[in-house]
N, C-alpha and C positions, 0 to 999 in steps of 0.2 A: 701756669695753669690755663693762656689762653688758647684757645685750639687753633692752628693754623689751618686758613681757607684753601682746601683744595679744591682744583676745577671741579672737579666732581660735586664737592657739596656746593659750586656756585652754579652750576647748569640747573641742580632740582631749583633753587631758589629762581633762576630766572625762568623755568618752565612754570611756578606758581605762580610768578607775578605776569610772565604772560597768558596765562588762562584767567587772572583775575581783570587784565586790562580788555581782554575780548569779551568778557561777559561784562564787564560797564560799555562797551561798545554796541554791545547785541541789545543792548536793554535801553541804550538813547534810540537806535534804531527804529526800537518796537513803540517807545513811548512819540520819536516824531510822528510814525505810522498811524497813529490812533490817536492824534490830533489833528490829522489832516481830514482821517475821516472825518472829525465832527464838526466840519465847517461844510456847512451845505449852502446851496445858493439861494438866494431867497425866493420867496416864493412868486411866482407870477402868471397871469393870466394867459390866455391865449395869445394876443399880439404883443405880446412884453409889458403890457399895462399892470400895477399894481391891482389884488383882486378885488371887489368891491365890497365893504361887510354895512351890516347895517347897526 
């Protein structure tokens, strides 16, 4: 009753699991992306001095 693997049914299964490993690729990608943005530099005055608050 077991079905025997033919290339055929093993290429769709390796076509799923590499469409499934490029979209976990595409998606660390986008998430390092928009964590890079949100580090900005800090803030500073005209000659590089910290600004002054009161």
């Amino acid at each position: 009753m077991s079905k025997s693997k033919t290339p055929s049914s093993l290429s769709g299964k390796a076509a799923i699991a590499g469409a499934i490993g490029s979209a976990a690729v595409a998606a660390g990608l986008l998430y390092m992306t928009k964590r890079k943005e949100k580090k900005a530099p800090p803030v500073t005055g005209p000659h590089g001095e910290p600004p002054e608050t009161d």
